[in-house]
PLY file of the C-alpha trace (Angstrom):
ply
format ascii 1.0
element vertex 576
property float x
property float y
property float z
element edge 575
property int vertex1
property int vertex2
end_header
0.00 0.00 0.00
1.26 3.17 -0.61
2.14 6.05 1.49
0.14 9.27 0.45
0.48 11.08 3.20
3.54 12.08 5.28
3.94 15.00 7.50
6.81 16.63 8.90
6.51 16.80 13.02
8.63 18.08 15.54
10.52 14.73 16.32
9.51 12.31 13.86
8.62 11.84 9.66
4.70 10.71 10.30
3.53 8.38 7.82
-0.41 7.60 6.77
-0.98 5.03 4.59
-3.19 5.62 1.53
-6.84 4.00 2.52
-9.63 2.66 0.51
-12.63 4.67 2.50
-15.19 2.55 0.95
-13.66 -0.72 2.07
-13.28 0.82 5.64
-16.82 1.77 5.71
-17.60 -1.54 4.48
-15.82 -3.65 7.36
-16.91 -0.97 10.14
-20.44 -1.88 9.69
-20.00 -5.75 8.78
-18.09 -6.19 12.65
-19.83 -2.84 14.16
-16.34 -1.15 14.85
-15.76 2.67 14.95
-14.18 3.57 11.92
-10.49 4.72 12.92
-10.42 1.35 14.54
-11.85 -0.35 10.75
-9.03 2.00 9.28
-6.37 0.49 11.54
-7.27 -3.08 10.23
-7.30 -1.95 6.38
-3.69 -0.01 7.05
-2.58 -3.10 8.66
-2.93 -5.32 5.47
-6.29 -6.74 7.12
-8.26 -5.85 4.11
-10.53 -9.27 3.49
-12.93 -10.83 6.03
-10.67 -14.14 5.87
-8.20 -12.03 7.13
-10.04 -10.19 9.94
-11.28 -12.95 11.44
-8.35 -15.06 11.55
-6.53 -11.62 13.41
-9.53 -11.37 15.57
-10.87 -14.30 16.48
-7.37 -16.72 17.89
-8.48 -19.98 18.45
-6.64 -23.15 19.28
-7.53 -25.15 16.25
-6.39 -22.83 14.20
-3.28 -20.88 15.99
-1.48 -23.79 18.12
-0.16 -26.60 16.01
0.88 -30.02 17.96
4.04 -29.72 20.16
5.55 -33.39 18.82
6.01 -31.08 15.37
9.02 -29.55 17.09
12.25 -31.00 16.92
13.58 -33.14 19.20
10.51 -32.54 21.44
9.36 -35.83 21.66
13.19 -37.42 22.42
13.47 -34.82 25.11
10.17 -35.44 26.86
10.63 -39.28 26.85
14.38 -38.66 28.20
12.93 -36.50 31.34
10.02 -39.56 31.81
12.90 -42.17 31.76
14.27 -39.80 34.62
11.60 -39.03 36.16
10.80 -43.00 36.17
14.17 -43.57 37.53
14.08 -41.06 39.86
17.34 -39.36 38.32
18.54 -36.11 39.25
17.33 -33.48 36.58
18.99 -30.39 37.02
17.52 -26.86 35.15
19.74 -24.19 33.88
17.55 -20.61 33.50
18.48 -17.57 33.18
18.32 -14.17 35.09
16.18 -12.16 32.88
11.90 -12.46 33.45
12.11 -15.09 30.48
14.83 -17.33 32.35
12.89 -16.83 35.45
9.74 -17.66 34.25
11.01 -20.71 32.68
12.48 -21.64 35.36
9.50 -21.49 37.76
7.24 -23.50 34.61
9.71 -26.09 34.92
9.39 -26.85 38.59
5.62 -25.98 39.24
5.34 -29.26 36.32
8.12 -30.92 37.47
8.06 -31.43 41.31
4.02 -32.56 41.37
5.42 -35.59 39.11
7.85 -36.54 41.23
10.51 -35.47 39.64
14.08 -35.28 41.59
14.78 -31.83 40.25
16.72 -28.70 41.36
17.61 -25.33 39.24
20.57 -23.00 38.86
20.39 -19.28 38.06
23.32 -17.59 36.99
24.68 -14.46 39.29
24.68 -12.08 36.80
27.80 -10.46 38.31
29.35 -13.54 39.59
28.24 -16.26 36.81
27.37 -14.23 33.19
25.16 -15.70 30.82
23.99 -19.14 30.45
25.04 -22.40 31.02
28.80 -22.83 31.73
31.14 -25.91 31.76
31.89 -25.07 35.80
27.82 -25.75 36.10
28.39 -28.92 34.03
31.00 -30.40 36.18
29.20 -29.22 39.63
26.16 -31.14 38.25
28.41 -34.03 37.58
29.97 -34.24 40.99
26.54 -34.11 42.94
25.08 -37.41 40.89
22.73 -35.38 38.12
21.94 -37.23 35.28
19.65 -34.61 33.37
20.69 -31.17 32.64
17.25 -29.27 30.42
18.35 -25.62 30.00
15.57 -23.07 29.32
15.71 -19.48 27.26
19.64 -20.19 26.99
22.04 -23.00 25.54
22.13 -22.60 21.61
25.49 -21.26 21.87
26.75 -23.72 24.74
29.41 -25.45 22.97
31.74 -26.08 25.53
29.14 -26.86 28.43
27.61 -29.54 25.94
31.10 -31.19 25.09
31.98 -31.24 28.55
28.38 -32.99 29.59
29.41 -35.59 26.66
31.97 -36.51 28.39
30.65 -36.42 31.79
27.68 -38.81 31.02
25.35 -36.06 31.42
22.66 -35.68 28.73
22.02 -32.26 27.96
18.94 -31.02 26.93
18.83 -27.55 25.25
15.58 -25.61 25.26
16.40 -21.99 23.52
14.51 -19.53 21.19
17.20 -17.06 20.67
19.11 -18.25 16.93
21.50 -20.70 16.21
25.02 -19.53 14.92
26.27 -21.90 11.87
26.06 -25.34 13.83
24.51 -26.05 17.04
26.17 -27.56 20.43
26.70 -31.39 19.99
23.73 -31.87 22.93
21.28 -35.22 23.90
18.52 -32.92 22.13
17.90 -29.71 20.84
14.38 -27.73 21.14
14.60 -24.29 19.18
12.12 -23.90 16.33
14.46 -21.34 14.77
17.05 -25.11 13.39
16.50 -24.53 10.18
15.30 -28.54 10.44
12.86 -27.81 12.69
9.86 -27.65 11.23
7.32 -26.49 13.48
5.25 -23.23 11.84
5.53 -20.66 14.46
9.39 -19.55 15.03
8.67 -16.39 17.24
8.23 -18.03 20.96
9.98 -16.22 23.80
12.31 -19.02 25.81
9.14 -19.29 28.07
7.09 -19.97 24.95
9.55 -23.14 24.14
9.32 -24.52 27.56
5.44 -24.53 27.90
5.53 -26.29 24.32
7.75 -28.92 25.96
5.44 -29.49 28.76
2.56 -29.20 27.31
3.61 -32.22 25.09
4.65 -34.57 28.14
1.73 -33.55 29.89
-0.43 -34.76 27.31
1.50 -38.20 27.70
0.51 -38.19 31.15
-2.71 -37.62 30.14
-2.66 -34.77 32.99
-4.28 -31.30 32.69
-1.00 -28.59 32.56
-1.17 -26.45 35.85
-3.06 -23.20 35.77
0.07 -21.16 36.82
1.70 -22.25 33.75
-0.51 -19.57 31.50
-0.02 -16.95 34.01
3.83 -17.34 33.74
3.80 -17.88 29.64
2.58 -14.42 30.09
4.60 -12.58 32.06
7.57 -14.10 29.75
6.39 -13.82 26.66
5.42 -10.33 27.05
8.52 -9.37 29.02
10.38 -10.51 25.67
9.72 -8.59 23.48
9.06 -11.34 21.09
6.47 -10.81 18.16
2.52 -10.95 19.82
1.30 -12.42 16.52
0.25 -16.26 15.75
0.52 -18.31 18.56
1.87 -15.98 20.69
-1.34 -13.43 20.17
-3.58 -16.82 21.52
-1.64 -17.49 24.30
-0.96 -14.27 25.53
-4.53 -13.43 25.23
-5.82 -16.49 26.86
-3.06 -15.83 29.75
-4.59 -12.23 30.37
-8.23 -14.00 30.64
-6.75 -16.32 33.40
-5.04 -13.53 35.39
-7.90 -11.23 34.79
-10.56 -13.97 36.20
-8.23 -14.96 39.22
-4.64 -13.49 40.52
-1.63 -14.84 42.23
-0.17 -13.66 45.03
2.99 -12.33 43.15
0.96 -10.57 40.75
-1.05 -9.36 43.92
2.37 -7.29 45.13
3.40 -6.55 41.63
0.45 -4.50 41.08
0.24 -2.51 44.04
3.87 -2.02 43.74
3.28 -0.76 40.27
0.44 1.41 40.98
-1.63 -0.54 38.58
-5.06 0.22 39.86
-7.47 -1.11 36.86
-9.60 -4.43 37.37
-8.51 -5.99 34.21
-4.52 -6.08 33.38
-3.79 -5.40 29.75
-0.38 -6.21 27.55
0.56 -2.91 28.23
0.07 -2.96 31.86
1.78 -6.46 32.20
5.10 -5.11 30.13
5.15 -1.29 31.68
3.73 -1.71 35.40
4.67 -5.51 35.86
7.33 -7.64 33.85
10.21 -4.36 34.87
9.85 -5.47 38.30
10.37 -8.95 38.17
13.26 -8.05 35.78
14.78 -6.93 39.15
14.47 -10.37 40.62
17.46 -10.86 38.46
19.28 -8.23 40.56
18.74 -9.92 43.67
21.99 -11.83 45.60
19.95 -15.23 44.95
18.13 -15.16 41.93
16.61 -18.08 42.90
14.37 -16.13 45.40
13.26 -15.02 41.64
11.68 -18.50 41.01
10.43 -19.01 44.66
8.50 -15.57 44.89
6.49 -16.58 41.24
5.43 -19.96 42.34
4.92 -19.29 46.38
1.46 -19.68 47.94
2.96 -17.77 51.27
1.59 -14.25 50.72
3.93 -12.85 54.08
6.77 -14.47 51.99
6.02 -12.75 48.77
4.95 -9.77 50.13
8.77 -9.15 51.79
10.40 -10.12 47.95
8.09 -8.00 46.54
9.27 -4.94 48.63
12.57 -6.08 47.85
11.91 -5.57 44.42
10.29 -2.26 45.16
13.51 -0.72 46.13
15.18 -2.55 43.38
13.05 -1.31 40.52
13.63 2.20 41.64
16.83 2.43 42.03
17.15 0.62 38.45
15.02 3.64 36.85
17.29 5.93 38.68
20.62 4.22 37.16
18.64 3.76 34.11
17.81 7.71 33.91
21.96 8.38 34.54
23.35 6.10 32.30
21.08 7.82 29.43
21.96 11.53 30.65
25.66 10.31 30.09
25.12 8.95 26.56
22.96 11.88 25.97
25.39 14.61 26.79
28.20 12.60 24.96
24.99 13.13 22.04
25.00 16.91 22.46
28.98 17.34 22.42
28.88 15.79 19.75
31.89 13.47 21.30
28.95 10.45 19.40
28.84 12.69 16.13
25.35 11.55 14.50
25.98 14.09 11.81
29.09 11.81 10.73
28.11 8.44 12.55
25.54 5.99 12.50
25.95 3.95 15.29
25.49 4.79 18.75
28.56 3.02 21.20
29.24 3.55 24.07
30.90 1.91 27.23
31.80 2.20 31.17
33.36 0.68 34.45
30.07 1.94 36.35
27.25 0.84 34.22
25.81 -2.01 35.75
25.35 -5.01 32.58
21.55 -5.47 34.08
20.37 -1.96 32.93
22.59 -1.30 29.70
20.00 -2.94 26.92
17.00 -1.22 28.73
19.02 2.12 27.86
20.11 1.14 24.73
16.52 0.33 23.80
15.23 4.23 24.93
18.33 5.64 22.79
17.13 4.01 19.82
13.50 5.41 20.10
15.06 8.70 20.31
17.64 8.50 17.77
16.47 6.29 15.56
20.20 4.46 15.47
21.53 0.96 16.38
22.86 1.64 19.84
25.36 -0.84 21.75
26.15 -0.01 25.27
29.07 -1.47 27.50
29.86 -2.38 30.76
33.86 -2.38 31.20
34.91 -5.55 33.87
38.42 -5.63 35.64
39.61 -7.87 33.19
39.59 -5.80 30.45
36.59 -7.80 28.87
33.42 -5.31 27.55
29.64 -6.98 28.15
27.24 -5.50 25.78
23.66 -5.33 25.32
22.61 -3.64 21.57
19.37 -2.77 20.31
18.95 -2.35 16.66
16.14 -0.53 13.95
14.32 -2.86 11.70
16.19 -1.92 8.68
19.80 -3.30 10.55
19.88 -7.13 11.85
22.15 -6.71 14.61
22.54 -10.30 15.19
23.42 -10.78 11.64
26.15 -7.37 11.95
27.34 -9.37 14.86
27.68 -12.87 12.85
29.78 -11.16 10.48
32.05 -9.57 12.79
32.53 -13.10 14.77
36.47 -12.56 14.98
36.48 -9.66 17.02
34.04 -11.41 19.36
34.10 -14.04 22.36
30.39 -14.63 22.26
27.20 -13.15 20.97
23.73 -14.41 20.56
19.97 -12.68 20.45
17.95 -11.88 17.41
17.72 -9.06 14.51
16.64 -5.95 16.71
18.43 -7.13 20.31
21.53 -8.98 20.80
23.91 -9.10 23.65
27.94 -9.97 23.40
31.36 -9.40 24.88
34.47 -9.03 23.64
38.20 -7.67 24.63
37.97 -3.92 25.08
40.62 -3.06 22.58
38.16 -4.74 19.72
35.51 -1.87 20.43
37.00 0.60 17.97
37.38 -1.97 15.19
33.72 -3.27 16.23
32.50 0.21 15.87
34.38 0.81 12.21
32.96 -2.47 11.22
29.57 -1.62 11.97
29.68 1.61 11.00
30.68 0.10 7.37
27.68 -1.99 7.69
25.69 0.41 7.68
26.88 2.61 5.27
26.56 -0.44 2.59
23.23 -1.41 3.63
21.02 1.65 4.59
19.60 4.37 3.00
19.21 8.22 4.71
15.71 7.34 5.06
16.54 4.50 6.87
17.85 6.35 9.97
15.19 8.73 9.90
13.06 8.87 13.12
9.49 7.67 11.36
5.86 7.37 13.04
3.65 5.56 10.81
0.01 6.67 12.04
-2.85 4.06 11.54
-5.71 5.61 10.98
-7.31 9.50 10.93
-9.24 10.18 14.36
-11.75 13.19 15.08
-11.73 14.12 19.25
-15.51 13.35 18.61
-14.30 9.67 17.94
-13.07 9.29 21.56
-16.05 7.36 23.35
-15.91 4.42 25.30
-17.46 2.16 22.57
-14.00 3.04 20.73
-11.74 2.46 23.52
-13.99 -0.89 23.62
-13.70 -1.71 19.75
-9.90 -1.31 20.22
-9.52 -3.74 22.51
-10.11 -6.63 19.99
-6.74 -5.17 18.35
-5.21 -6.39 21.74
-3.12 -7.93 23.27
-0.73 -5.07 21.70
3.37 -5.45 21.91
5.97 -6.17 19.14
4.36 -6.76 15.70
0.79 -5.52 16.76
1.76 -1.93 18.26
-1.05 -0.07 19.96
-2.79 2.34 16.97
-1.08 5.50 16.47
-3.85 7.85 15.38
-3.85 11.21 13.38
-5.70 14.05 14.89
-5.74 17.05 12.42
-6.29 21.03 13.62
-6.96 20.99 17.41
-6.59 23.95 19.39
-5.06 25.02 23.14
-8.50 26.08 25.66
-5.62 26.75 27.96
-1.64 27.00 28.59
0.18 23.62 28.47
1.98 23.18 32.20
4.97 21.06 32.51
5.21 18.44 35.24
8.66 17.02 36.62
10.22 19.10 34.26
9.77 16.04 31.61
6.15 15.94 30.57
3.53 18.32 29.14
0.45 18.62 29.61
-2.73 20.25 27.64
-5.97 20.54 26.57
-7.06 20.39 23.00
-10.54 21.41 21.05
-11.47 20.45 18.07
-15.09 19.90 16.50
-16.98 21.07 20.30
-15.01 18.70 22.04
-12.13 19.15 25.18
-9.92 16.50 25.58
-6.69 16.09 27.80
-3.91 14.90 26.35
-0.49 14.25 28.04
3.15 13.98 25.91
5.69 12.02 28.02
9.28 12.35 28.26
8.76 15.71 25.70
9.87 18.58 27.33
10.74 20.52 24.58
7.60 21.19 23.68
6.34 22.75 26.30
7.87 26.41 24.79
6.58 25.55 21.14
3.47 25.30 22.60
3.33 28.08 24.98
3.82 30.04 21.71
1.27 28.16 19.91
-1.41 30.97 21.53
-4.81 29.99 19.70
-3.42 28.89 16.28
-4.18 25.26 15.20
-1.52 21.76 15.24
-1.92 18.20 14.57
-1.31 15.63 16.63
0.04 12.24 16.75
-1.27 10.31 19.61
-2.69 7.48 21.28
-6.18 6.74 22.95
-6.06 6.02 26.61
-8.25 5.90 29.18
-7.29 6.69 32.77
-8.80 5.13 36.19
-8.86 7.85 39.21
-11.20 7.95 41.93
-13.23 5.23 40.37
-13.56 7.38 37.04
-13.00 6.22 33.91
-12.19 8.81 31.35
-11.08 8.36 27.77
-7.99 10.73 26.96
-5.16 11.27 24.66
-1.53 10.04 25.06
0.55 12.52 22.60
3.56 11.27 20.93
4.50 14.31 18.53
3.05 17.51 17.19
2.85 19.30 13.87
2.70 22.85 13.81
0 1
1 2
2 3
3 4
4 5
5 6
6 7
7 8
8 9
9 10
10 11
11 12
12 13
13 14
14 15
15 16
16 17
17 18
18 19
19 20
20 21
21 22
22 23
23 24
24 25
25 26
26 27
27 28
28 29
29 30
30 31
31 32
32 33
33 34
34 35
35 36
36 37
37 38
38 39
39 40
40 41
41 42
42 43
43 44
44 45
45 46
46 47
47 48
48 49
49 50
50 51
51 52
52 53
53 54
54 55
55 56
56 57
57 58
58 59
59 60
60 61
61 62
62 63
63 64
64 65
65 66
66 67
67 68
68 69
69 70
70 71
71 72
72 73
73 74
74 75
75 76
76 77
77 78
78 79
79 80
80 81
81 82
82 83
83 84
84 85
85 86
86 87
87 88
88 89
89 90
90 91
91 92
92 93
93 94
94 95
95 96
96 97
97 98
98 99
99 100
100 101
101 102
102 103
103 104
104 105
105 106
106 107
107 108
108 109
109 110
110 111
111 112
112 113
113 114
114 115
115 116
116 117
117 118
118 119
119 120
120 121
121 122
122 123
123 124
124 125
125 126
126 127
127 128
128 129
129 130
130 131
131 132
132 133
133 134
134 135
135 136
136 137
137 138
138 139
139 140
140 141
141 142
142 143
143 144
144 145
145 146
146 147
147 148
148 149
149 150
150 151
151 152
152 153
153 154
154 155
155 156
156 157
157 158
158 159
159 160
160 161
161 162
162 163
163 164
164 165
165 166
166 167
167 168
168 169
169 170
170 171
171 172
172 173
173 174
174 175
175 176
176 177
177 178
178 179
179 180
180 181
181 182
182 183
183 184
184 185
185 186
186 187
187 188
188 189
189 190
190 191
191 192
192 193
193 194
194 195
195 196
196 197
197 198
198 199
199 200
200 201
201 202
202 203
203 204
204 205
205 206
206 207
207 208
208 209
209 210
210 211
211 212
212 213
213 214
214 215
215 216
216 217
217 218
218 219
219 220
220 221
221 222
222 223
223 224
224 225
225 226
226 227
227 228
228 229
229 230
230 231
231 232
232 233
233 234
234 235
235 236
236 237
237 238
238 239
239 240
240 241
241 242
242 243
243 244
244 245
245 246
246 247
247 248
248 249
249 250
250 251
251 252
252 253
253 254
254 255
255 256
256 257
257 258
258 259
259 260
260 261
261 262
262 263
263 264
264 265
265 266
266 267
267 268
268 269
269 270
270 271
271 272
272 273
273 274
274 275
275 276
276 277
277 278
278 279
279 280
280 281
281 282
282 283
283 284
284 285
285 286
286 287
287 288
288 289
289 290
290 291
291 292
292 293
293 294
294 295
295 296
296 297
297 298
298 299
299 300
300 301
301 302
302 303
303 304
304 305
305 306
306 307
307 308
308 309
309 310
310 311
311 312
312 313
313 314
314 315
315 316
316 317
317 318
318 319
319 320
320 321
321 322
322 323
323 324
324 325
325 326
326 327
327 328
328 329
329 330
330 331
331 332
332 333
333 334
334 335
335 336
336 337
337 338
338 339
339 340
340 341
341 342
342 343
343 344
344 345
345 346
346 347
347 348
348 349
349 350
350 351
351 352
352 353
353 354
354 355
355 356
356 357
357 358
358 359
359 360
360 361
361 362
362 363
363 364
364 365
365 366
366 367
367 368
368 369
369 370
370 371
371 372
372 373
373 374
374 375
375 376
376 377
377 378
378 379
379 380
380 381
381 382
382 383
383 384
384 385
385 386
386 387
387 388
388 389
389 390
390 391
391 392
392 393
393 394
394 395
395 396
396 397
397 398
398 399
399 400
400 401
401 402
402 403
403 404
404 405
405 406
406 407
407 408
408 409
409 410
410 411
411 412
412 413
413 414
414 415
415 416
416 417
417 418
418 419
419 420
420 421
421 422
422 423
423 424
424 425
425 426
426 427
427 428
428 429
429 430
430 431
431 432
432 433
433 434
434 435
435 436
436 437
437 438
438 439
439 440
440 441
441 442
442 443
443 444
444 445
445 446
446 447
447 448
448 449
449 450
450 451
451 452
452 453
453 454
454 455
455 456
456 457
457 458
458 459
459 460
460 461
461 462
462 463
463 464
464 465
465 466
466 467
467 468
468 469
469 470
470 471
471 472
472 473
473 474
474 475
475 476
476 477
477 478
478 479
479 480
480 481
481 482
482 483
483 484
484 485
485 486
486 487
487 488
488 489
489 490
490 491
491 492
492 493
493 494
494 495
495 496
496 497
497 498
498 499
499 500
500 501
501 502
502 503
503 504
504 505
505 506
506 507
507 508
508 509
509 510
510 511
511 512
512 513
513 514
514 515
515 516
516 517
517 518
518 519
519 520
520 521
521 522
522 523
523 524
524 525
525 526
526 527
527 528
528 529
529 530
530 531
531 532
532 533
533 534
534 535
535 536
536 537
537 538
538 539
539 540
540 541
541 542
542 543
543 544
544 545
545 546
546 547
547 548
548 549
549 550
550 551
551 552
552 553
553 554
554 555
555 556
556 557
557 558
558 559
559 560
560 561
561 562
562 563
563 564
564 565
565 566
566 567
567 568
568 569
569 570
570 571
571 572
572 573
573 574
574 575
């Protein structure tokens, strides 16, 4: 479809596709949905009814496909009922991050009702790094376990699966994050991204993986999965960042109706600790008010208290992590805001020259590893550049985290830079890695070449492609009700950006914590609030704005106070 309408705004190129108004006129009145909502659909390549139901209406038939289809799943699950059987030792490797964590916990709330003789490890991020190591292996070894099943790590455990070989250990590898050019020489492999694996849906977080695995030897137990299962397929999935299309978009919306119907008591703290006051919990809400904190589990000393405050039924005991995690999350936001002032100024000296460079690097002894890819993530949504950030250890060794734009695979950057690197894994748009600090220039002037090769001006422009035209008339709570069968909204189903042409000030913006504006806006004998986060600048542009009319590039949300609902405007940029 092609782009007929593009606007220049303050911060970003805003992009409307070209629509066909009689076709959105047609579908608004065949499912009864507000027309900017009908718009959305059409813009999103949902133009036939084939295709609108299928995005609408998930449904296990037609979304989930049998868990035996992925590879190796059905030698792995007969491997941990020969254990189980046995009563061998099965040991889990996770990881720190809510994916590992979550996995972790799925693993032993299906695990330990079976009978299984099972344990898990969680690497210190400090103490350990990443994934499963050969020192794990051996420890294993030397304390009788016969199993090891790693979750949401492992594809790139070459050394840890030789040394199991050799050991007697068989080594089962549950990952989602890509293969490099061969995999570890492991008992079994489950990771839908082998390019032999041919199971339809590649996009699962690590979580997503595991519950495939246990849903299959459930299902030989003839055994209903536990209920807590969905709720943490959730939290991980979501967490991820992974794509909330196919099967994900089922699962993740049949998680929401479980937590929605009936709570845990982790997700009990997690809310009020988030301030999340609504009855029913959203995508949004689970990956802005909920998943950050329990990505601070993997800040605590043990991160297996991470794994015992999901799956605990003691609400004193959870109640005392979840303060914990409280004071963790905060001071993580308040490292998180430092770390970007520092890359920022660096920005503004032009010391990272974005006139003459494309790629944003940059590295430190004081940044903790834990909070460098959040960072890296905001940079790139305000520069619009692949952005690697480094944490500097003792040992002269730099541990990154990079986020990436669609238009730059990072992971395959990375692949092609292998020789400067000691390890790297992730996907296109988020990777991590480390390598000897004396490689970052030549890493930098690598990717930098990259980039020059591959990409196009317009490819590092800051873009906002808008969904659909919206009138502040439009904003009712049948909309805000016909948009919620667009949901569950995250990575590959963004919530609707909406175009809202020629609205006026009824009053001077103010500016609160010096960081966000806020306004009121008339157009067409409506008042609306609308609030622009994180936007300070344009608090002046509109002080000047007087009564003269803008556009604005938004989102519809509705906010709970007092036990009032009202439907209201998140802005995202303005055009003057």
């Amino acid at each position: 479809m092609s782009l007929d309408q593009t606007f220049r705004g303050q911060k970003y190129l805003w992009q409307l596709p070209a629509s066909d108004n009689k076709l959105i006129c047609d579908i608004g009145a065949s499912y009864n949905l507000s027309l900017p909502i009908a718009q959305t659909l059409v813009n999103r390549g949902f133009a036939d009814k084939s295709a609108i139901n299928s995005f609408l209406f998930s449904s296990l038939e037609k979304d989930v496909a049998h868990p035996s289809r992925i590879k190796d799943a059905e030698k792995s699950v007969d491997r941990l009922l020969h254990a189980i059987k046995n009563k061998e030792k099965i040991l889990v490797a996770g990881d720190y991050d809510v994916d590992g964590i979550t996995s972790s916990a799925m693993m032993m709330i299906c695990l330990l009702p079976l009978d299984a003789q099972i344990n898990f490890f969680l690497p210190n991020r400090a103490k350990d790094g990443y994934g499963l190591s050969a020192q794990v292996v051996e420890r294993a070894a030397a304390n009788g376990y016969k199993v090891i099943i790693t979750v949401d790590n492992g594809i790139t455990a070459f050394e840890p699966a030789k040394r199991a070989k050799e050991l007697g250990i068989d080594l089962i590898i549950t990952d989602h994050h890509r293969p490099h050019d061969h995999v570890p020489d492991a008992f079994a492999i489950v990771n839908p991204h082998q390019a032999d694996c041919t199971y339809p849906f590649k996009y699962f977080a690590g979580v997503g993986v595991t519950f495939k695995l246990l849903s299959l030897l459930y299902e030989k137990k003839s055994l209903p999965l536990p209920v807590k299962v969905y709720e943490l397929l959730l939290l991980g999935t979501v967490a991820d960042v992974v794509p909330l299309i196919g099967e994900n978009r089922f699962w993740v919306r049949h998680g929401l109706q479980q937590v929605n119907k009936m709570q845990s008591p982790c997700l009990q703290v997690l809310k009020k600790n988030g301030n999340c006051i609504k009855e029913r919990m959203s995508s949004t809400d689970i990956g802005f008010s909920i998943t950050p904190q329990i990505n601070a589990l993997g800040r605590l000393e043990d991160a297996r208290e991470g794994v015992r405050f999901l799956i605990d039924s003691d609400f004193a005991q959870v109640e005392r992590v979840g303060a914990i995690l409280f004071e963790l999350n905060q001071a993580r936001k308040e490292i998180e805001r430092s770390i970007y002032t520092q890359v920022e100024s660096e920005i503004l000296a032009k010391n990272i020259d974005l006139e003459k460079e494309n790629i944003i690097l940059a590295a430190s002894d004081k940044w903790p590893a834990g909070v460098i890819g959040l960072v890296a993530s905001r940079l790139v949504s305000a520069y619009g550049r692949p952005t690697l950030l480094f944490h500097l250890t003792k040992s002269g060794i730099a541990k990154g985290s990079c986020r990436s734009i669609p238009a730059f695979n990072m992971f395959d950057a990375l692949a092609s830079a292998s020789d400067l690197l000691q390890q790297f894994g992730g996907h296109s748009v988020a990777a991590g890695l480390s390598l000897k600090q004396e490689h970052l220039p030549k890493l930098k002037e690598h990717l930098e070449r990259l980039v020059a090769q591959q990409l196009t001006p317009d490819d590092l422009t800051l873009k906002l492609s808008l969904d659909a035209d919206l009138t502040l008339p439009d904003l009712t709570r049948k909309f805000v009700s016909d948009m919620e069968h667009l949901e569950p909204f995250g990575q590959e189903n963004k919530e609707p950006n909406f175009y809202i042409k020629g609205v006026s000030l009824v009053q001077k913006p103010t500016l609160l914590k010096d960081l966000h504006v806020k306004c009121r806006v008339f157009a067409d004998g409506v008042i609306k609030p609308v609030i622009f986060f994180n936007r300070p600048e344009l608090f002046e542009l509109l002080m000047n704005q007087a009564d003269d009319p803008f556009d604005i590039a938004g989102q519809v949300t509705e906010n709970h106070w007092n036990g009032n609902v009202n439907v209201e405007l998140r802005g995202i940029d303005i055009a003057l």
